[in-house]
C-alpha positions as CSV (number, residue, x, y, z in Angstrom):
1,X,121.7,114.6,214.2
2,X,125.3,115.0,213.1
3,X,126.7,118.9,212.4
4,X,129.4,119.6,210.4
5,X,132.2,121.4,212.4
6,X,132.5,125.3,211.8
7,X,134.6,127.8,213.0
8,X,134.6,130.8,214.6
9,X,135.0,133.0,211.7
10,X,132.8,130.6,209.3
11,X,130.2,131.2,212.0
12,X,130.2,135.1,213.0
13,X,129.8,135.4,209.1
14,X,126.5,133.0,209.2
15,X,125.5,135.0,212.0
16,X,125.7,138.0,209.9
17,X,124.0,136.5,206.7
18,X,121.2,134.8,208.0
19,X,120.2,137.8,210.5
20,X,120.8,135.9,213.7
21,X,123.1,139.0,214.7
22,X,124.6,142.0,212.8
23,X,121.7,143.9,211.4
24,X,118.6,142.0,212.9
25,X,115.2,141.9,212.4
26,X,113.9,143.2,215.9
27,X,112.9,146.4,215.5
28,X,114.6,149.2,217.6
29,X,111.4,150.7,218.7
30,X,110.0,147.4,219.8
31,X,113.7,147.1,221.7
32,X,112.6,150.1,223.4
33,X,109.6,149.9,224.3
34,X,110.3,146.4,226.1
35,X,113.5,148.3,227.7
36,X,110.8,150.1,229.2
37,X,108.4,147.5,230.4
38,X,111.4,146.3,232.0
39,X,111.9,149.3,234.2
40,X,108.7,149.5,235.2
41,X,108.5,146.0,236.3
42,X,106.0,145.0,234.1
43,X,106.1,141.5,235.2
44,X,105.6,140.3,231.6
45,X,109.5,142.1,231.1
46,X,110.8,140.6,234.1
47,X,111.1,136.8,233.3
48,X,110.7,136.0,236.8
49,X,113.8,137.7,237.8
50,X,113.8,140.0,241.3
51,X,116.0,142.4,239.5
52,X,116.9,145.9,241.3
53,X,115.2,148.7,240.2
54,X,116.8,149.5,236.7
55,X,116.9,153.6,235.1
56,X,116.1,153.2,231.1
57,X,119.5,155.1,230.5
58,X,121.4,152.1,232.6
59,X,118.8,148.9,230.5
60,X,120.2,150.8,227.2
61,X,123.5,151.1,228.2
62,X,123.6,147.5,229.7
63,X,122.1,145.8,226.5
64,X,124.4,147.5,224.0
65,X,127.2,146.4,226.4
66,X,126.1,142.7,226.4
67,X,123.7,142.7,223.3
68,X,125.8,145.0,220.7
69,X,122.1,147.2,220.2
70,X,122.8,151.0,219.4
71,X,124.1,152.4,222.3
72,X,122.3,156.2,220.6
73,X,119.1,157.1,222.6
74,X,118.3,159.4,220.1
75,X,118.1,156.1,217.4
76,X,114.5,155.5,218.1
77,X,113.2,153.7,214.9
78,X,114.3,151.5,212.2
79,X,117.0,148.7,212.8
80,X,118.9,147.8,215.3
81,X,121.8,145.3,215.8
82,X,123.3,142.1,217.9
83,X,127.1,142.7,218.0
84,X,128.6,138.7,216.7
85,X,131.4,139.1,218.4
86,X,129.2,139.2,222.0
87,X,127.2,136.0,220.7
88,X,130.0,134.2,219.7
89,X,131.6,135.0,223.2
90,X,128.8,134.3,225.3
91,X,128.3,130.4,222.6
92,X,131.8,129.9,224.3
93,X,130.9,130.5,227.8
94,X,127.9,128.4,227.7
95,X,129.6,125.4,225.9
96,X,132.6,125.6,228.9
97,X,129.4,125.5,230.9
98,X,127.4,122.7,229.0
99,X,130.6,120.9,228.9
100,X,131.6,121.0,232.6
101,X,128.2,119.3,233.2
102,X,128.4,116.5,231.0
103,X,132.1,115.6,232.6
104,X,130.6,115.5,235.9
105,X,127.5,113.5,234.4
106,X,124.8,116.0,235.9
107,X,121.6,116.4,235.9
108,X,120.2,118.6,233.5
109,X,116.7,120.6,232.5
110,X,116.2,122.1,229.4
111,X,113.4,124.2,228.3
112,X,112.0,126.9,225.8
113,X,109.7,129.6,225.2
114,X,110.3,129.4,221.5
115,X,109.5,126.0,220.4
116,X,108.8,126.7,217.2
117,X,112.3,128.0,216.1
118,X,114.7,127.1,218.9
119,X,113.8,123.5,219.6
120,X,116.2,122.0,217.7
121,X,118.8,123.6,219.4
122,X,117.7,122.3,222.4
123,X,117.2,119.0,221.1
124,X,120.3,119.1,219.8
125,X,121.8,120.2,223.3
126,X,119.6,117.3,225.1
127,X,121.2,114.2,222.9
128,X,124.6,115.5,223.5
129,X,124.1,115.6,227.5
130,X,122.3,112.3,227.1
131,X,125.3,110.9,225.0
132,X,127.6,111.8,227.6
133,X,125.8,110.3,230.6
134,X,123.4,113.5,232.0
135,X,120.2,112.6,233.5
136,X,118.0,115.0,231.4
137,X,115.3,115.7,233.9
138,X,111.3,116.0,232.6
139,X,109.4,116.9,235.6
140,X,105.8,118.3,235.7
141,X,105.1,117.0,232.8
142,X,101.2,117.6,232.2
143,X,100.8,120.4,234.2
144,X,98.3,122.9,233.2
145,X,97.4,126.3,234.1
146,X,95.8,129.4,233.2
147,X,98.5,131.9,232.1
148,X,98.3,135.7,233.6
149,X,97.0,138.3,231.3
150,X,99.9,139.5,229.6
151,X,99.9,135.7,228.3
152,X,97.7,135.7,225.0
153,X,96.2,131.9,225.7
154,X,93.8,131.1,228.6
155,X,94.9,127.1,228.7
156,X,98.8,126.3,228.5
157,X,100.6,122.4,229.3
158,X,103.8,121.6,229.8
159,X,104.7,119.0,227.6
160,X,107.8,117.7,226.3
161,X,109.4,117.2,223.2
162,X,111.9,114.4,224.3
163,X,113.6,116.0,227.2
164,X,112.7,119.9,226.1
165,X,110.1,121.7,227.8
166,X,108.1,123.8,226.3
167,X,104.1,125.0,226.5
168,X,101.2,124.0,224.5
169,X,97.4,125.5,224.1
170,X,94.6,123.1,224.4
171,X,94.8,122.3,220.8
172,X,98.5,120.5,221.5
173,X,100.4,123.2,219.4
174,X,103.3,124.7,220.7
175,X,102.9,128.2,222.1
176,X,105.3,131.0,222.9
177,X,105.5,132.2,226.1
178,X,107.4,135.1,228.9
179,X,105.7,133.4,231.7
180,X,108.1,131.8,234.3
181,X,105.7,129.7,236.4
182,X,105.8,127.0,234.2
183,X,109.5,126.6,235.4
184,X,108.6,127.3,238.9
185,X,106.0,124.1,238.8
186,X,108.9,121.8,237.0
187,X,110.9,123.0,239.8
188,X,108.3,122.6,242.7
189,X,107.5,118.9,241.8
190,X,111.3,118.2,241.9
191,X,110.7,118.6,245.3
192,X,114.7,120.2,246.4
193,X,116.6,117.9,243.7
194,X,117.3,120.7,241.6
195,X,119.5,120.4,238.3
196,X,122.8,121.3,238.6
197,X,122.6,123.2,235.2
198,X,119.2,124.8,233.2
199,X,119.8,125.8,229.4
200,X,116.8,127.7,228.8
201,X,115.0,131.1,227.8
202,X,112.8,133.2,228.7
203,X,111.0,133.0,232.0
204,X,112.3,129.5,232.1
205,X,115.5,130.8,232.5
206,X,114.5,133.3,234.4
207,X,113.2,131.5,237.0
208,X,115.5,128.9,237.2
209,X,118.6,131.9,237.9
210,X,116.2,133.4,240.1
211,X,116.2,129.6,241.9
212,X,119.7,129.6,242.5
213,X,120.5,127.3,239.7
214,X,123.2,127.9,237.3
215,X,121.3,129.0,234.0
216,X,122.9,129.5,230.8
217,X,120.2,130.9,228.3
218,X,119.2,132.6,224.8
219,X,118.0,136.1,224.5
220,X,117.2,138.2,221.6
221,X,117.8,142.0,221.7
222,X,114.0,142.9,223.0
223,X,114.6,140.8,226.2
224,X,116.6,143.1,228.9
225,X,115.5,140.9,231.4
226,X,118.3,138.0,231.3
227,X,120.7,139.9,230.2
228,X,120.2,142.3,233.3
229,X,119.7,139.0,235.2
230,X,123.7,138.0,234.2
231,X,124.6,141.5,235.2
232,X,123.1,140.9,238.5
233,X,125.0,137.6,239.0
234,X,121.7,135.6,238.7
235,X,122.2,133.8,235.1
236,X,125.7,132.6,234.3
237,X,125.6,133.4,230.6
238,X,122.8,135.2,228.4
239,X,123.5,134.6,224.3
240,X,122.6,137.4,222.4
241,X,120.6,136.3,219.1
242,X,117.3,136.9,216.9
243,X,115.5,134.0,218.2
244,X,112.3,134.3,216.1
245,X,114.2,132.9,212.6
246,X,113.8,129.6,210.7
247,X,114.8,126.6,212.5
248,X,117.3,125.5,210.0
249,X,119.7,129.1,210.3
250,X,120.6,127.7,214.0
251,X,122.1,124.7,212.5
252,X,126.0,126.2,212.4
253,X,125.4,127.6,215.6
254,X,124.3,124.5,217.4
255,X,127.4,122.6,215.9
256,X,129.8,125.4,216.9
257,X,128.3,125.2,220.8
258,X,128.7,121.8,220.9
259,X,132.3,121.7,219.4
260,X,132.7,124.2,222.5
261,X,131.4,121.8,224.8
262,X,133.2,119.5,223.5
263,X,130.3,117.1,222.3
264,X,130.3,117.3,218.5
């Protein structure tokens, strides 16, 4: 798929318009309550991340340093925000990283816990890295489980949509998921021969940081855990966005990241 070429002002104000940051619509009270699953290591809030033990105060003041949420502990309800300027920042770090990889021809994994919204960005990321010589890795393909409790299915898959990992149910649909063992398994079956760069979410990215691999990943404003993760050094760049919008609003941003990469 071809993208136009946008820049960075044409972008922050699609970013604003379409609600992918600015004004969003993740609720702040949902933002805190998942600040504070975090902090109580709830390992559904953790992403498969060992992070150190994290105060609420610190999670809030971290995520409206990286995220751009209210920084007001007293703003408990209504609407919260991603700061543009902190996405936009953060689509340039990971395209120097994307980019750097496809010069040295790497080896690459890509996976997501939002398939139904963020797969075309993947995709997108995938042909690109393929284009310029990656090896797109697709390990563990097949592998099923039964998800912990926090996980609302009882029967998840990897499966993959090209070279993008993602979960399905037993009916083949794509599911949503926190849990990072499904990276853990993709990771076990490579057997040491680890990617040299993940672009993921969730606990894919998680655990792949967490691995010692350099990560560069997507979170919206109710997931402290990567965003603490790249404070603590474990995931080289956490994007701040609504991640839960129509596939189509991603569009300008996945041209912009790969302009960045240089792989438009």
């Amino acid at each position: 798929m071809g993208f136009e070429r946008v820049s960075r002002a044409e972008l922050r104000e699609h970013l604003v318009r379409s609600a992918i940051a600015g004004e969003v619509a993740t609720p702040r009270e949902g933002n805190l309550r998942h600040y504070g699953r975090m902090v109580a290591k709830d390992p559904g809030f953790q992403f498969g991340l060992r992070l150190r033990n994290w105060s609420f105060d610190e999670t809030l003041a971290m995520m409206a340093r990286l995220c751009g949420v209210n920084p007001n502990p007293d703003h408990t309800r209504g609407v919260d925000t991603i700061d543009p300027d902190l996405t936009l920042d953060a689509l340039d770090a990971m395209g120097e990283r994307i980019g750097a990889a496809a010069a040295e021809r790497a080896t690459v994994l890509l996976a997501t816990g939002h398939p139904d919204t963020l797969l075309g960005v993947y995709r997108a990321i995938e042909d690109a890295l393929r284009a310029a010589g990656c090896t797109v890795l697709t390990p563990a393909a097949g592998w099923s489980y039964e998800p912990p409790l926090w996980e609302p299915s009882r029967y998840r898959e990897i499966a993959y949509a090209s070279g993008v990992a993602a979960l399905v149910g037993a009916d083949g649909r794509w599911r949503h998921t926190h849990d990072p063992d499904p990276m853990r398994a993709a990771l076990a079956e490579l057997d040491g021969e680890l990617p040299r760069l993940v672009v993921a979410d969730h606990g894919w990215a998680g655990a792949a940081g967490e691995a010692g691999i350099e990560t560069v990943g997507f979170a919206d404003c109710n997931d402290p855990a990567l965003f603490a993760g790249h404070d603590e050094g474990k995931i080289a760049v956490t994007v701040p966005l609504d991640d839960g919008l129509d596939p189509i609003v991603y569009q300008p941003l996945t041209a912009y990241l790969l302009q960045r990469a240089g792989l438009e």
